[in-house]
Structure formats: C-alpha cells, structure tokens
N, C-alpha and C positions, 0 to 999 in steps of 0.2 A: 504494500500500500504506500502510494508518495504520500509524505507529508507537506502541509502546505507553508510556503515559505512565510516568514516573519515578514509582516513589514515594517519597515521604519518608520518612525516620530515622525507627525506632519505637525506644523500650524503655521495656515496660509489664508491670505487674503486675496481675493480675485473679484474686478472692478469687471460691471457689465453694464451695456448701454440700456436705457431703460424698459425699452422694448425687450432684449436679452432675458432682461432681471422677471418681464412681465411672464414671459413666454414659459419661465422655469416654474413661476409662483403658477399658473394657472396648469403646468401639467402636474406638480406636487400638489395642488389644490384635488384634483381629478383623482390621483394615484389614492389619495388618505381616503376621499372620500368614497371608492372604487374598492378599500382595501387590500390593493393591491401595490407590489413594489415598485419605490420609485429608483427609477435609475438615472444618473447623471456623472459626467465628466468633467473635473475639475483641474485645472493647469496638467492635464495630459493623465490624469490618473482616474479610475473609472470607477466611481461608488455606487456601491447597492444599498437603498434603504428599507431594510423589511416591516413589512403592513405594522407588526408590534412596535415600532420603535414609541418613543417617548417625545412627545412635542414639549417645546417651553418654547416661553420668549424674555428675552433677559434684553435690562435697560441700565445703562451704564451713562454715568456724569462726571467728567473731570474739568473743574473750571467752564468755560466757555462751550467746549466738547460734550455732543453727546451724543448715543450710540445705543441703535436698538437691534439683537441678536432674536432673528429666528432660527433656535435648535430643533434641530433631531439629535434622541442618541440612542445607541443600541450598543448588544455586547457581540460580538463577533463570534458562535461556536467554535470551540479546538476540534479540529479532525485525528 
C-alpha cells in the first residue's frame, strides 16, 4: 500500500479580481449548500473541501486595519 506523502506548512494569501472572488463565493455557496465537495486551486496547489468541514468567519482589527476571514476547516484522514 503507498502511503501518502506529507505535505508541507502553507500560509498564503492570494488577491482575486472581484468577479474571481464572486465566481469562487457563489460555487462554494452551491457546493455547502448541495453538500457536496468543494474543490478549488490555490497558487498552483489543488484543495479539497469535504461536505463536513467547519464554516467560521473571523474578524480581525489592528489600528486602522481590518480584516474579515471566511474559514473552512477540516482534519485530513491518515491513510
């Protein structure tokens, strides 16, 4: 049996044009609501997110800065 390889540490930020950003929110919008997985491509690396994951939305303030995070998170099974 292969096992599957580790991947390494990510945390990245990737800028889309608004149309971009729309097109992602209204097939992630679809997939949640569908309960079905959402799949996307991020700076060349290809995520899968399964129907259970965990929605949040986190809102961050520093000084003038502020900053609202729509999460998913899930645990990735070991094979």
């Amino acid at each position: 049996m292969t096992k599957r390889k580790a991947k390494s540490e990510r945390d990245l930020e990737k800028a889309y044009s608004t149309k971009e950003f729309v097109d992602k929110l209204r097939r992630l919008a679809d997939s949640i609501e569908q309960k079905k997985r959402f799949r996307i491509q991020i700076a060349g690396e290809r995520i899968s997110v399964p129907p259970n994951a965990i929605f949040n939305i986190e809102h961050e303030r520093d000084g003038n800065n502020e900053e609202i995070e729509f999460q998913m998170k899930w645990v990735v099974p070991e094979k």
